[in-house]
N, C-alpha and C positions, 0 to 999 in steps of 0.2 A: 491863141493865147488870150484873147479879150473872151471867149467864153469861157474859156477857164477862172479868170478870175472875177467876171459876174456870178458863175456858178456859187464859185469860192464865196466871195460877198453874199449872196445868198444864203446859203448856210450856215454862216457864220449869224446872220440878222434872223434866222429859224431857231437857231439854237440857245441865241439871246431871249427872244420870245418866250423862247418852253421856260426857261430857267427863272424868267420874272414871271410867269402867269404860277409855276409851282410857289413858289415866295409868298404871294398873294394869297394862296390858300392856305398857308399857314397861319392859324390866329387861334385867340381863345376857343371858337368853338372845337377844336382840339383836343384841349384838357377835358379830363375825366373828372366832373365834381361829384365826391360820393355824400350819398346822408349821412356816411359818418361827420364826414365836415362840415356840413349842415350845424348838425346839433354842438359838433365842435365850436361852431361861430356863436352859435348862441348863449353855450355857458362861457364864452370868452367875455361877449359885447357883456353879460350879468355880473362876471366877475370884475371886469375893467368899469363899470359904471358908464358904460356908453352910453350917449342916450340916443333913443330907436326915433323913429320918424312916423308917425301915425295918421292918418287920412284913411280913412271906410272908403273913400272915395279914389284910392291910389292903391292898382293892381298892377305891381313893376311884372313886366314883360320881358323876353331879351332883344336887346334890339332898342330898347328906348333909353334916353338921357335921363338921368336924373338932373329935376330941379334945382338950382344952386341952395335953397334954403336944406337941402337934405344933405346932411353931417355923410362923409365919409373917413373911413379909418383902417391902419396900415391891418393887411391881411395877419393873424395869428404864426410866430415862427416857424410852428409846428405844421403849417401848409407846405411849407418847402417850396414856393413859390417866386419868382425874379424878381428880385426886391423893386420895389416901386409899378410895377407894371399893373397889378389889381389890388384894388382895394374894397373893402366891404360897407355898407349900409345893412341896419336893420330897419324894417318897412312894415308896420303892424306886426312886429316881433316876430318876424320873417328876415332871414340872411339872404342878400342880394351882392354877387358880386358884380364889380363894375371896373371896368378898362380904367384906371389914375387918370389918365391924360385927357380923357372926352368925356369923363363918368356915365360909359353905355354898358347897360345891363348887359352881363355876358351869361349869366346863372342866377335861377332863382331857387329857392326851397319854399313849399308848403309849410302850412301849421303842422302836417303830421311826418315833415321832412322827405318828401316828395317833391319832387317841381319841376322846372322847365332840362329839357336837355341838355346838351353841349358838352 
């Protein structure tokens, strides 16, 4: 009886395991950003009068925090995206998006709507 229910407890703390490590991998890098919503972002932030963030010296990466002095703003409707969850910066009139809650680059686009993965 007593290995039966260590087995038991066992597999029960096995199968907790799986179920939080799959959890864990669930995140931004997930979502599929296309260039169309790239260039989406960018006649949005032009039409809304956002204003962009500019340093020669600042190549947003994914993976990095954005600086508190760099403006972020609510993702465009038309992302269809979980309200509050990402929001955008532009960064030398480059769309960068970023996790709301830590502002860590999750996607970035090139000048010619290109960029990092995810």
């Amino acid at each position: 009886m007593r290995k039966s229910l260590f087995s038991l407890a066992t597999a029960a703390a096995l199968m907790a395991g799986v179920g939080l490590a799959q959890a864990q991998t669930t995140s931004a890098t997930t979502t599929i950003w296309t260039t169309d919503q790239g260039t989406a972002m960018r006649e949005y932030s032009t039409t809304n009068k956002h204003t962009g963030f500019n340093d020669p010296k600042m190549v947003p990466a994914e993976g990095m925090v954005l600086p508190s002095d760099v403006t972020i703003y609510p993702l465009p409707a038309t992302m269809k995206m979980p309200a509050g969850q990402y929001s955008y910066a532009m960064i030398n009139n480059n769309p960068v998006v970023v996790e709301t809650t830590t502002r860590k680059v999750v996607h970035t686009w090139g000048p010619n709507g290109t960029g990092g993965g995810g």
